[in-house]
PyMOL Python script that loads the backbone (N, CA, C, O; Angstrom):
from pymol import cmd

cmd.read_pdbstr("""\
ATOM      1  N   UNK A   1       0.837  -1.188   0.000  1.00  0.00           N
ATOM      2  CA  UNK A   1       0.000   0.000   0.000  1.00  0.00           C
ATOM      3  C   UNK A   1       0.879   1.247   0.000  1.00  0.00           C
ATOM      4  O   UNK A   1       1.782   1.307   0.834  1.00  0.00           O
ATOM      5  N   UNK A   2       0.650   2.497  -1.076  1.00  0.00           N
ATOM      6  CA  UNK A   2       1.128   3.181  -1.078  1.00  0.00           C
ATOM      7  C   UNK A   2       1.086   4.311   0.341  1.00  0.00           C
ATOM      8  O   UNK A   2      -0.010   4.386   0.898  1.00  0.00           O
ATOM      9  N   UNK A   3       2.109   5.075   0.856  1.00  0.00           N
ATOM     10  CA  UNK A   3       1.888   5.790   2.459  1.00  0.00           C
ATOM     11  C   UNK A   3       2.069   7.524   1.614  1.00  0.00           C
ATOM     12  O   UNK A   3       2.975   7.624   0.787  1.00  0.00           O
ATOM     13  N   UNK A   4       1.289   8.614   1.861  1.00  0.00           N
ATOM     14  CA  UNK A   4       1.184   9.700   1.766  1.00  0.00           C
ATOM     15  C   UNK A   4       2.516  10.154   2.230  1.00  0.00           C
ATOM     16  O   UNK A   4       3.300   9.413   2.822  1.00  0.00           O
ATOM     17  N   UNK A   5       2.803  11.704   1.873  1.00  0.00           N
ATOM     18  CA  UNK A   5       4.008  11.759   1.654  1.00  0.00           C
ATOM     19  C   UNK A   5       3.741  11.872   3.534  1.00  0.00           C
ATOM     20  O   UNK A   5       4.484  11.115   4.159  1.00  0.00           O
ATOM     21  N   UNK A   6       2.779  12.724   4.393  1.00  0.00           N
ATOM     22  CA  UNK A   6       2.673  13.318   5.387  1.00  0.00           C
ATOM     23  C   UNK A   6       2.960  11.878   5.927  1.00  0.00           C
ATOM     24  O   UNK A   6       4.063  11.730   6.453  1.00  0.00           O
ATOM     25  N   UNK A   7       2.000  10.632   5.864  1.00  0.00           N
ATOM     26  CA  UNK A   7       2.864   9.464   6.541  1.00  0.00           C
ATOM     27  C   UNK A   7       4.201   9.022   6.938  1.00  0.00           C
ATOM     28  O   UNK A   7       4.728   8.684   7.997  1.00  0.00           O
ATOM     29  N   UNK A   8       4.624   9.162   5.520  1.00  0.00           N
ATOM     30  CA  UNK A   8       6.301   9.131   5.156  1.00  0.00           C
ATOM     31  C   UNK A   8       7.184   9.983   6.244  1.00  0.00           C
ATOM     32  O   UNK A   8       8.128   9.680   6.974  1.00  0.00           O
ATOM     33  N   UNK A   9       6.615  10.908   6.070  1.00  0.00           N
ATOM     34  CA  UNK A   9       7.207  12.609   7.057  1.00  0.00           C
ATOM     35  C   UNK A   9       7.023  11.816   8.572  1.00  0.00           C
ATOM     36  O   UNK A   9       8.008  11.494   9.237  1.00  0.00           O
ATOM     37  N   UNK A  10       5.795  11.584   8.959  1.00  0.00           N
ATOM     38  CA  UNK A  10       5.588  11.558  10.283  1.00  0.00           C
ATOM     39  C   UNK A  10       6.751   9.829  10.429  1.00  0.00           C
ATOM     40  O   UNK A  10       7.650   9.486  11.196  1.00  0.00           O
ATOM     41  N   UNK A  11       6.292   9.397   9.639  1.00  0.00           N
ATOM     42  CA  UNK A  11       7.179   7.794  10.368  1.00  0.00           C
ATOM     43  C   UNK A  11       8.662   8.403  10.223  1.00  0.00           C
ATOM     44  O   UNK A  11       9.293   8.118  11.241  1.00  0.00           O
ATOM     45  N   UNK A  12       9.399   9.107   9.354  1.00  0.00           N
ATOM     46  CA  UNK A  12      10.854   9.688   9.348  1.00  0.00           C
ATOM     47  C   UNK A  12      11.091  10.305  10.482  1.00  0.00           C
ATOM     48  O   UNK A  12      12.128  10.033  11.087  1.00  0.00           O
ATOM     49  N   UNK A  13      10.038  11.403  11.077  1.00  0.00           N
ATOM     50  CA  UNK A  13      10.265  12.184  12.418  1.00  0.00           C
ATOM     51  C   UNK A  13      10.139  10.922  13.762  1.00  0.00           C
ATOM     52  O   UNK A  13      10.964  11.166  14.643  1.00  0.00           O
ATOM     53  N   UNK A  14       9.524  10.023  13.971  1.00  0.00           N
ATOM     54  CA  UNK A  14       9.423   9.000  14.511  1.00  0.00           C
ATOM     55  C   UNK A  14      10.876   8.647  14.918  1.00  0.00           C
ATOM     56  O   UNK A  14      11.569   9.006  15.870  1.00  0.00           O
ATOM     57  N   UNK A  15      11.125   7.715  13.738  1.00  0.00           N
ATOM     58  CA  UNK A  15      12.378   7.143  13.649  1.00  0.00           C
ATOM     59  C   UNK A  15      13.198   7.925  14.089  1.00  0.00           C
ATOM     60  O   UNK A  15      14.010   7.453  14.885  1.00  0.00           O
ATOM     61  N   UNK A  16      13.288   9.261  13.776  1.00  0.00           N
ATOM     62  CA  UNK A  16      14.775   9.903  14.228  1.00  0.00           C
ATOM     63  C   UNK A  16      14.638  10.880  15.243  1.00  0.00           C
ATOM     64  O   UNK A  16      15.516  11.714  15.459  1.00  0.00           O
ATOM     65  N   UNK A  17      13.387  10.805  15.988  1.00  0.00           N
ATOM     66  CA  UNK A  17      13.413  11.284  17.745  1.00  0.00           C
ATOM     67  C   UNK A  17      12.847  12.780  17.598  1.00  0.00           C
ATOM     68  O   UNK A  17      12.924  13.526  18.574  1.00  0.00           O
ATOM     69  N   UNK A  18      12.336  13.185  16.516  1.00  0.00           N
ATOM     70  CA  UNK A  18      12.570  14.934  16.180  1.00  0.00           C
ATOM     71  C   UNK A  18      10.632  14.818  15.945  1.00  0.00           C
ATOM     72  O   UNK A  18       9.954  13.864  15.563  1.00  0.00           O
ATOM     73  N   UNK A  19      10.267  16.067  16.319  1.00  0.00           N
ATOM     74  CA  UNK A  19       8.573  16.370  16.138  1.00  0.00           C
ATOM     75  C   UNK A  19       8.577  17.128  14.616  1.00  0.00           C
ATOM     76  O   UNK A  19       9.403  17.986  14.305  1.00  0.00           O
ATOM     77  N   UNK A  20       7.629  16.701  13.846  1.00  0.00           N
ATOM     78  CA  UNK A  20       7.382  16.767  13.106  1.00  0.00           C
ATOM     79  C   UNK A  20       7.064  18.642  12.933  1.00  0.00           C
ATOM     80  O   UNK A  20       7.790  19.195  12.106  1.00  0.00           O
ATOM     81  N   UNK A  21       6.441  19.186  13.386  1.00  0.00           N
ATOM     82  CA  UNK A  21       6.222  20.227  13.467  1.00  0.00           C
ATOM     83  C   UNK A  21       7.414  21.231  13.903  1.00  0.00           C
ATOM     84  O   UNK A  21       7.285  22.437  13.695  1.00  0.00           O
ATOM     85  N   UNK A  22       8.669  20.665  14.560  1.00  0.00           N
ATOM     86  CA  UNK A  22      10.111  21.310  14.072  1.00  0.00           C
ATOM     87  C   UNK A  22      10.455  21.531  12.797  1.00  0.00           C
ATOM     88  O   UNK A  22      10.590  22.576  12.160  1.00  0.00           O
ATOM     89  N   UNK A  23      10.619  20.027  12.418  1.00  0.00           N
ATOM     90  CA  UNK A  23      10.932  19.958  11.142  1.00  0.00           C
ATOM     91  C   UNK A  23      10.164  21.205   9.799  1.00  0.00           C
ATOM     92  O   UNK A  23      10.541  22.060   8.997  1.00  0.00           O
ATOM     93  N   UNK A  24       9.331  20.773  10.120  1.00  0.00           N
ATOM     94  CA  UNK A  24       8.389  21.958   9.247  1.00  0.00           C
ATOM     95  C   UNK A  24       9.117  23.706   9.715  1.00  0.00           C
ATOM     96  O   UNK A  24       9.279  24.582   8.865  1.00  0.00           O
ATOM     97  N   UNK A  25       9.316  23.811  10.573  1.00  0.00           N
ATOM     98  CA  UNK A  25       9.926  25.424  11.065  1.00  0.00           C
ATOM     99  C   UNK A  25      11.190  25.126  10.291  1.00  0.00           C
ATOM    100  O   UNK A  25      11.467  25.776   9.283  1.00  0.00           O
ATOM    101  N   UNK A  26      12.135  23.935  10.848  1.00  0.00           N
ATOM    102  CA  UNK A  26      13.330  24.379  10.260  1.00  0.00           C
ATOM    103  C   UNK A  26      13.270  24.259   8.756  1.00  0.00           C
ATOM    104  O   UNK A  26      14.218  24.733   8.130  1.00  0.00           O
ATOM    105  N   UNK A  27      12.255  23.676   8.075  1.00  0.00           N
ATOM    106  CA  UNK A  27      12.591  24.090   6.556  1.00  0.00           C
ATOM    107  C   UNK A  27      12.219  24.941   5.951  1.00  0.00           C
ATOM    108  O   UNK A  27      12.326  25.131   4.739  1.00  0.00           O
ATOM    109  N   UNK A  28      11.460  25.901   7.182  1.00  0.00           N
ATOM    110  CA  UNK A  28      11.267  27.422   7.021  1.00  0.00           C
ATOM    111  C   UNK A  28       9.854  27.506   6.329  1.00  0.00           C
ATOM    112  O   UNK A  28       9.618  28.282   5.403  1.00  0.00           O
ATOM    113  N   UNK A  29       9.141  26.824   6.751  1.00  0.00           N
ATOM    114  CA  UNK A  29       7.370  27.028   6.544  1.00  0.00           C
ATOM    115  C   UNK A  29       6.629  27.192   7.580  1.00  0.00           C
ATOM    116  O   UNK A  29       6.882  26.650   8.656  1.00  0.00           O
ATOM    117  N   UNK A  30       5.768  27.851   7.407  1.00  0.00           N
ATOM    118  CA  UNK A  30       4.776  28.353   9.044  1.00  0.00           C
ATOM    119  C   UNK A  30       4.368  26.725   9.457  1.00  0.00           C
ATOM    120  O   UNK A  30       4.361  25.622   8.910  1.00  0.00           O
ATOM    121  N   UNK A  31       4.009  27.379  10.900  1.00  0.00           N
ATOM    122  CA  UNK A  31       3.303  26.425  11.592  1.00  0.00           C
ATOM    123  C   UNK A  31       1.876  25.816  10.919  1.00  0.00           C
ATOM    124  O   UNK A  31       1.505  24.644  10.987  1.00  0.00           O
ATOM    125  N   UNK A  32       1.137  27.000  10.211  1.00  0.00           N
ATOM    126  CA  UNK A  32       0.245  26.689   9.404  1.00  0.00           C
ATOM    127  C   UNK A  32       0.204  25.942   8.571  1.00  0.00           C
ATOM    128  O   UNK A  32      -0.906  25.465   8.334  1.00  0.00           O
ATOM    129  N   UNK A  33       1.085  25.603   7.948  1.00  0.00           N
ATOM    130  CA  UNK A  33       1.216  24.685   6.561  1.00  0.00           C
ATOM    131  C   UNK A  33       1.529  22.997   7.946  1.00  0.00           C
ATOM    132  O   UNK A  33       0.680  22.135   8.171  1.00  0.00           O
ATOM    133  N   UNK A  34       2.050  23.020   8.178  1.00  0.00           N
ATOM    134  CA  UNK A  34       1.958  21.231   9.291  1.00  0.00           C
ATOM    135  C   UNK A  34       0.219  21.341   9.798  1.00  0.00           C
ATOM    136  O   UNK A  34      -0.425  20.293   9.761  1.00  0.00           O
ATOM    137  N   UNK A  35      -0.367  22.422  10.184  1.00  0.00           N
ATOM    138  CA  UNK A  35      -1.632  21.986  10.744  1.00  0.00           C
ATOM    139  C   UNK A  35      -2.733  21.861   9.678  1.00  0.00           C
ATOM    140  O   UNK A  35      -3.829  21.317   9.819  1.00  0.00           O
ATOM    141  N   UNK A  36      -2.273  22.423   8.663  1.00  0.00           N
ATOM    142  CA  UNK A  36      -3.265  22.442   7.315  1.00  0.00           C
ATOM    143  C   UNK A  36      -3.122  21.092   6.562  1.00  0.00           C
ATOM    144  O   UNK A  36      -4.065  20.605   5.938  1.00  0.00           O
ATOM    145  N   UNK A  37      -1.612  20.372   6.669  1.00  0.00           N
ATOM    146  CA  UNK A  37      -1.401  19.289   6.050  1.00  0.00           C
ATOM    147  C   UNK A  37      -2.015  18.088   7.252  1.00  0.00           C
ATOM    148  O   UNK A  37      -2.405  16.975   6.898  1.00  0.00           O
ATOM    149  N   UNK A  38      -2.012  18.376   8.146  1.00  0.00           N
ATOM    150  CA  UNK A  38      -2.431  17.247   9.707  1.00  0.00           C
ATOM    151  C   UNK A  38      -3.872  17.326   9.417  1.00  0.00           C
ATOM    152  O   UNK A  38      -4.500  16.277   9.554  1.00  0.00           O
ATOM    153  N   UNK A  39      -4.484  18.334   9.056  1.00  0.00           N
ATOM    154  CA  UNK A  39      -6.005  18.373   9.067  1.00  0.00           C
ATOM    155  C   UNK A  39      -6.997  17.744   7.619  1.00  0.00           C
ATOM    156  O   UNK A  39      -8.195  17.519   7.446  1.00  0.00           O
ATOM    157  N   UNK A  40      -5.534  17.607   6.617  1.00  0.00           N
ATOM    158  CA  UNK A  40      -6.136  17.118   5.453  1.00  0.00           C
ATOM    159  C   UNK A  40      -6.594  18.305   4.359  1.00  0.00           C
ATOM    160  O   UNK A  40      -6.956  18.124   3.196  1.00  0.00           O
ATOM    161  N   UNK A  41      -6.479  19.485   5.032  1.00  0.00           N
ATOM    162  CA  UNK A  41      -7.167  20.755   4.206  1.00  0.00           C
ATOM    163  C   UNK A  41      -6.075  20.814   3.068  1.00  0.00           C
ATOM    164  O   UNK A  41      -6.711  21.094   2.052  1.00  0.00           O
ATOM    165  N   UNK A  42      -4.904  20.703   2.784  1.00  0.00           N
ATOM    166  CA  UNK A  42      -4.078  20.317   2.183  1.00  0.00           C
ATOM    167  C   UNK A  42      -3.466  19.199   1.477  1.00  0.00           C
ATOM    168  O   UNK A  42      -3.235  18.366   2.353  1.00  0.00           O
ATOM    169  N   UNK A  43      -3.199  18.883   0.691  1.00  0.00           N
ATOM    170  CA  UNK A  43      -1.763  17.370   0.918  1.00  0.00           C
ATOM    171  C   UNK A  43       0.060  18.145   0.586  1.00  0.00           C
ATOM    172  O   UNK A  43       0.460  18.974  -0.232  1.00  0.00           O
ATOM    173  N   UNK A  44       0.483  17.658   1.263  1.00  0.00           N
ATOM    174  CA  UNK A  44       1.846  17.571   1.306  1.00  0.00           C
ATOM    175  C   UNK A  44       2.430  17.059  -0.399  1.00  0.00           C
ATOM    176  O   UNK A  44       2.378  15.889  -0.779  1.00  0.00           O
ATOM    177  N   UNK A  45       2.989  18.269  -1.290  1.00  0.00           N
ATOM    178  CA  UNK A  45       3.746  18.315  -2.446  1.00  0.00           C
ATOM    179  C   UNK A  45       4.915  17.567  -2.204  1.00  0.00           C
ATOM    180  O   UNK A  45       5.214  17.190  -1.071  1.00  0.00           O
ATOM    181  N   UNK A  46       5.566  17.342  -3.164  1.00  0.00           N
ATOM    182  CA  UNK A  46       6.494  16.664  -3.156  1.00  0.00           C
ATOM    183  C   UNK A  46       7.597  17.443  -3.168  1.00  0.00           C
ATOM    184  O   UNK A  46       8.713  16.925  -3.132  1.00  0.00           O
ATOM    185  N   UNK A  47       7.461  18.509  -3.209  1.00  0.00           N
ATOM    186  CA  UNK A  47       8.570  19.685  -2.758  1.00  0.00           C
ATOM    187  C   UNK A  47       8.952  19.980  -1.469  1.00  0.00           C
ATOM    188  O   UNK A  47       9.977  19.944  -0.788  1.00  0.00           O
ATOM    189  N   UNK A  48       7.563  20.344  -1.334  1.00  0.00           N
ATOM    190  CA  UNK A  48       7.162  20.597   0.391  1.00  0.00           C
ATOM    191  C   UNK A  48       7.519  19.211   1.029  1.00  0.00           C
ATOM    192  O   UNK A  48       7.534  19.516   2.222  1.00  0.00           O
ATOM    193  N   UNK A  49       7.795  17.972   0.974  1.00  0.00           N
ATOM    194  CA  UNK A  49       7.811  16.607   1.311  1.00  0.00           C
ATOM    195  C   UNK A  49       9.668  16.490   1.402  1.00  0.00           C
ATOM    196  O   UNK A  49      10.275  16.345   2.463  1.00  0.00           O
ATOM    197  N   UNK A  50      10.212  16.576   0.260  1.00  0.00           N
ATOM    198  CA  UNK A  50      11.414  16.782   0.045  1.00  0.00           C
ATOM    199  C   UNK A  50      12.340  17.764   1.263  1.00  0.00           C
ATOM    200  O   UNK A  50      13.185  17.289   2.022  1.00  0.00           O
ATOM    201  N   UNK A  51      11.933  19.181   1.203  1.00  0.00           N
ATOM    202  CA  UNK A  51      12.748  20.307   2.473  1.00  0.00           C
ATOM    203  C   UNK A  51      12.218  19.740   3.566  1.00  0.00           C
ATOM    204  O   UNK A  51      13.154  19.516   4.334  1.00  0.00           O
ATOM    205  N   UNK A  52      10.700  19.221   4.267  1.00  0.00           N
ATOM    206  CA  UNK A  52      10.635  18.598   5.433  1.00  0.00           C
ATOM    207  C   UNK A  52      11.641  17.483   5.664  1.00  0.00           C
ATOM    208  O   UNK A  52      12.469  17.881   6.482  1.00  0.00           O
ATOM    209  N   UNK A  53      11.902  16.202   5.251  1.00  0.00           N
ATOM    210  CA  UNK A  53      12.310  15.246   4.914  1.00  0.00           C
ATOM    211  C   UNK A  53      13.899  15.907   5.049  1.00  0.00           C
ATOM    212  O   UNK A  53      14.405  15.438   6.068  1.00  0.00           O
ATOM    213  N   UNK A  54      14.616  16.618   4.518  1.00  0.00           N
ATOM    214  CA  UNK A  54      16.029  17.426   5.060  1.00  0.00           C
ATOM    215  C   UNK A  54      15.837  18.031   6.245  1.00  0.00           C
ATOM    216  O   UNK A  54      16.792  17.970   7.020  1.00  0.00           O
ATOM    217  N   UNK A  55      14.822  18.627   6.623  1.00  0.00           N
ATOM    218  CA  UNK A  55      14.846  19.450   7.750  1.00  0.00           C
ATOM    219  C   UNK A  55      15.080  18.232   8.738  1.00  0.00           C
ATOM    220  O   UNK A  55      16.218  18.234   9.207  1.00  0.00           O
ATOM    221  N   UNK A  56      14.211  17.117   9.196  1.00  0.00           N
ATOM    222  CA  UNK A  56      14.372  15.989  10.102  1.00  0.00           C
ATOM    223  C   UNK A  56      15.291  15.705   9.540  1.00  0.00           C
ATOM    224  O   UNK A  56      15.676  16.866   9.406  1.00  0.00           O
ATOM    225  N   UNK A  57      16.313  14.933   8.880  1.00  0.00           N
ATOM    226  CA  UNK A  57      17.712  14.683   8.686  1.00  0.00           C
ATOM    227  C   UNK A  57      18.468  15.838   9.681  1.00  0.00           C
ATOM    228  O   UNK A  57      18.784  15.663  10.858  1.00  0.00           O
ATOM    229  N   UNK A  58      18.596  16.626   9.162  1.00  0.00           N
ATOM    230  CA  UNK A  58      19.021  17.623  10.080  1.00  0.00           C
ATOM    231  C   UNK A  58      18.974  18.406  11.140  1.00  0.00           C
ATOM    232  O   UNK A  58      19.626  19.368  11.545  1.00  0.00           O
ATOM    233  N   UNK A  59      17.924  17.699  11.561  1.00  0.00           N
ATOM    234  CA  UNK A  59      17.410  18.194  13.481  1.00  0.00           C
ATOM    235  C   UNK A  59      17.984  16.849  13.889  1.00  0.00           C
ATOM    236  O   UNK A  59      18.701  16.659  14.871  1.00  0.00           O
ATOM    237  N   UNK A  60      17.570  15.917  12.989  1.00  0.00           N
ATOM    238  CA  UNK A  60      18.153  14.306  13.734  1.00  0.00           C
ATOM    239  C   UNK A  60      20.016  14.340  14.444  1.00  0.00           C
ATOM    240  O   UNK A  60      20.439  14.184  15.589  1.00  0.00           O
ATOM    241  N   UNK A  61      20.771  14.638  13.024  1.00  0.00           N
ATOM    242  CA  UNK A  61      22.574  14.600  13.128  1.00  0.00           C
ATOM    243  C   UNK A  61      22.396  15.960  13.801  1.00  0.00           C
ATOM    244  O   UNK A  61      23.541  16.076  14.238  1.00  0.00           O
ATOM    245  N   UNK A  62      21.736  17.125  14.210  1.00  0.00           N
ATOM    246  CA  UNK A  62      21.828  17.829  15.529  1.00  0.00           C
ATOM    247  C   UNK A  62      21.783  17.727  17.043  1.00  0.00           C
ATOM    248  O   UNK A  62      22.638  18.139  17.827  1.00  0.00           O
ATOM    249  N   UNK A  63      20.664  17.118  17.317  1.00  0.00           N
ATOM    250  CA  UNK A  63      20.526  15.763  17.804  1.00  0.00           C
ATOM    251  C   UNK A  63      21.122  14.763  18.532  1.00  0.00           C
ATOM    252  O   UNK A  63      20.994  14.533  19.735  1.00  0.00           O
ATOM    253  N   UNK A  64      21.992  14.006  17.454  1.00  0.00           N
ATOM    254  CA  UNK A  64      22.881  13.391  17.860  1.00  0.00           C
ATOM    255  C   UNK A  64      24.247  13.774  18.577  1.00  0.00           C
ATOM    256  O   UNK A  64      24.654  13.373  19.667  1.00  0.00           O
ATOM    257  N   UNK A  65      24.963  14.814  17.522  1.00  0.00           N
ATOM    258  CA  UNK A  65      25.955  16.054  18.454  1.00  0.00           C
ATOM    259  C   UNK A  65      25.669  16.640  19.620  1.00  0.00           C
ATOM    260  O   UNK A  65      26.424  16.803  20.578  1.00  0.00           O
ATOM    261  N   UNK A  66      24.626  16.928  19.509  1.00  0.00           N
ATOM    262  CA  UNK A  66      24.093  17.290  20.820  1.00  0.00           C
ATOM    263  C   UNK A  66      24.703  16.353  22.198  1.00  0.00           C
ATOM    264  O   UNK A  66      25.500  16.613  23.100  1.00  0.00           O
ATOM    265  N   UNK A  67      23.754  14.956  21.780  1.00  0.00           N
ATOM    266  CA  UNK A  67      23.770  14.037  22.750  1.00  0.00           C
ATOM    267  C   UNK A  67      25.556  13.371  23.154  1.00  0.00           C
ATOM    268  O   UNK A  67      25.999  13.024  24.249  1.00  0.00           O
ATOM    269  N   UNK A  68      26.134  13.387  22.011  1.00  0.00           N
ATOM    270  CA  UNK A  68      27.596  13.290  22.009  1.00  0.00           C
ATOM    271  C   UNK A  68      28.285  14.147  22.605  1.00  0.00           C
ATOM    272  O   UNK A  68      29.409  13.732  22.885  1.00  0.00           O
ATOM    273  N   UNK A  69      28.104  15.009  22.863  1.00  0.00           N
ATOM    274  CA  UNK A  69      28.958  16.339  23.383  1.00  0.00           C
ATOM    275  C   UNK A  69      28.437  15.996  25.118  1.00  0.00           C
ATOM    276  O   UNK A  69      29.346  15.932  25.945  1.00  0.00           O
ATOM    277  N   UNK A  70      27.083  15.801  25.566  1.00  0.00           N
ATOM    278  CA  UNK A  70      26.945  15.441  27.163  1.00  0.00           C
ATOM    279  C   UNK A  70      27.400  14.544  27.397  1.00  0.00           C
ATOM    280  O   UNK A  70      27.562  14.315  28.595  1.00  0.00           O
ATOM    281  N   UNK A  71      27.987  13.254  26.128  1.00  0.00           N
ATOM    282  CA  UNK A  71      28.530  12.228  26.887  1.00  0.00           C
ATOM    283  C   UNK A  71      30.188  12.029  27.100  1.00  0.00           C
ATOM    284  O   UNK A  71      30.877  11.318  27.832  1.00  0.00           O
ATOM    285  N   UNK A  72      30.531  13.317  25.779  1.00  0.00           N
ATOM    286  CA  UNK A  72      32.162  13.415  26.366  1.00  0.00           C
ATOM    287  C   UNK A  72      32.417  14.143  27.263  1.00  0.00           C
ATOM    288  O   UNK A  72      33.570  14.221  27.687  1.00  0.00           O
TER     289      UNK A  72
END
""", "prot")
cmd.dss("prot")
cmd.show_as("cartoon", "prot")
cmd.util.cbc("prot")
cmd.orient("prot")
């Protein structure tokens, strides 16, 4: 069964410990566009799918440095 891109998004933020609705800020889209895509009033482009999808990559390996740096 095919999974929506917003599925895709939410199981990626899952997996890598980060809220979905960060992700959306750090790829520099309002808060509005995650509650418009959560509510269905929208669907998630494949553009818009793509910079989310980097943004969690990159809150994730932040993240991780983060957690590396309290343990050295």
């Amino acid at each position: 069964m095919l999974q929506t891109y917003l599925h895709q998004l939410e199981d990626a933020a899952a997996k890598c410990g980060v809220r979905l609705l960060d992700a959306y800020l750090e790829a520099g889209l309002a808060d509005s566009n995650y509650y418009r895509h959560r509510q269905g009033v929208h669907e998630v482009s494949e553009k818009i799918a793509v910079r989310v999808l980097a943004a969690i990559q990159k809150l994730a390996a932040r993240k991780l440095k983060s957690a590396a740096r309290r343990i050295a």
